[in-house]
C-alpha positions as CSV (number, residue, x, y, z in Angstrom):
1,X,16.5,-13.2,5.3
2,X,16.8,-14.4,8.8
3,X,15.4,-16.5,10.9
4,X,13.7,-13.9,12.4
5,X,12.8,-11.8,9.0
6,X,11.1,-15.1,8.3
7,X,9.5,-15.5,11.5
8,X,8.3,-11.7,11.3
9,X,7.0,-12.0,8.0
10,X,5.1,-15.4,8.7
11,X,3.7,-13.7,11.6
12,X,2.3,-10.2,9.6
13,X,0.1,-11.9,7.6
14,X,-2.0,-13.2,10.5
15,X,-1.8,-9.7,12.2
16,X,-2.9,-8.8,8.6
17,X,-5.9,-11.0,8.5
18,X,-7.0,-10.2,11.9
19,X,-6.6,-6.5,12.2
20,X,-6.3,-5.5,8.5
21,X,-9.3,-4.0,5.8
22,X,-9.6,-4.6,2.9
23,X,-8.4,-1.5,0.7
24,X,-7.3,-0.1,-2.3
25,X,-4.6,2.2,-3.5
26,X,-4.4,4.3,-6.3
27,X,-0.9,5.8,-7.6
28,X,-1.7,8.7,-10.1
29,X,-3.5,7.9,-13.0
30,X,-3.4,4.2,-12.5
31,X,-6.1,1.7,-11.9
32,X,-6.6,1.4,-7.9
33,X,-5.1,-2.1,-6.5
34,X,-6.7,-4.0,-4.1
35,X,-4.3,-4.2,-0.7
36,X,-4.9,-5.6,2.7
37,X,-4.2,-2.4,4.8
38,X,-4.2,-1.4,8.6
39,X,-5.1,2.1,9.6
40,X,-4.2,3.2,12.8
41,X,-6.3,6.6,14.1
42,X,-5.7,9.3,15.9
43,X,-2.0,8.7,16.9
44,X,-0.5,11.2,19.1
45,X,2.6,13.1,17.5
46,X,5.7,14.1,20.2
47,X,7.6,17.3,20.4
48,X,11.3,17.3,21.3
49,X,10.3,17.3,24.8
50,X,7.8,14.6,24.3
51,X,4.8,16.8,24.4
52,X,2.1,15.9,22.0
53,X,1.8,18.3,19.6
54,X,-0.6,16.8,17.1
55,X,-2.4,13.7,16.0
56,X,-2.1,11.8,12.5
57,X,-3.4,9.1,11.2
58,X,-1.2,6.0,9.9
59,X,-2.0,3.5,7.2
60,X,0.4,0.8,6.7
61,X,0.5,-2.1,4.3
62,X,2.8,-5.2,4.1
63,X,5.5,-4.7,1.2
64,X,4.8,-7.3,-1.3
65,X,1.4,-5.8,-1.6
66,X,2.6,-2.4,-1.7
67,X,4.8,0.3,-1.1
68,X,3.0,3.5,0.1
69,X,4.6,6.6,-1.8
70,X,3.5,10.4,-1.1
71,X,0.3,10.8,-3.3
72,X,-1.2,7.9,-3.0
73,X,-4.6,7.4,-2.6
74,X,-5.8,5.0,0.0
75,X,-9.3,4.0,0.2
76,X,-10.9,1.7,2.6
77,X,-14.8,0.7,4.0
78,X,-14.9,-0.4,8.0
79,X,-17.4,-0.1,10.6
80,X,-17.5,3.8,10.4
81,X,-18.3,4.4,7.2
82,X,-16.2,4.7,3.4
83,X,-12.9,6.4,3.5
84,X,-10.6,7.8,0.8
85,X,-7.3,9.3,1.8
86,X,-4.0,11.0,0.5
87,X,-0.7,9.9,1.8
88,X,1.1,13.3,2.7
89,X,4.5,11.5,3.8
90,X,5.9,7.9,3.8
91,X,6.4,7.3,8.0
92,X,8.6,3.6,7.6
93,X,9.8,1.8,5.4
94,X,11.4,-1.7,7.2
95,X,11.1,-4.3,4.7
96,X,7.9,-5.7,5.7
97,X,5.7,-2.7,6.1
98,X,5.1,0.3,4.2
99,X,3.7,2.8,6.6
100,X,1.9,6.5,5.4
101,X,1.0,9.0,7.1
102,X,-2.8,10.2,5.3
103,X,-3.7,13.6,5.2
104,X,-6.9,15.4,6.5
């Protein structure tokens, strides 16, 4: 690593403990494991022209907790209510987060 991986990953945990939930993820038939996630609503999608032409909603996680794969099952509690979530696609992968996009 870098010195800026290092810095970077230094850095994520406090934007983890200051923005992140508290979650779990469940791959398959395996018990669910407790992650520190950050779910980010609503997030416009762009067309080739750069016209929105939906929204999604992302989940990401930092790598040594985790690495989101498609199936998943991401559940988290925040200040509008209980959620539970699939992950339809895996968005980014750059070595320090794992970022899904959840379906529904």
């Amino acid at each position: 690593m870098s010195f800026d991986d290092d810095f970077a990953a230094d850095a994520l945990v406090d934007i983890y403990d200051t923005f992140g939930v508290d979650g779990t993820v469940q791959r398959g038939a395996a018990a669910p494991e407790p992650v520190r996630i950050i779910v980010d609503r609503d997030q416009e999608r762009l067309g080739e022209y750069g016209q929105v032409i939906g929204r999604i909603d992302k989940v990401r996680c930092m790598i040594g907790q985790w690495t989101l794969q498609q199936g998943d099952v991401v559940a988290w509690t925040d200040r509008l209510g209980t959620h539970s979530k699939t992950v339809e696609t895996q968005a980014d992968d750059d070595g320090l987060e794992s970022v899904g996009v959840l379906h529904g």
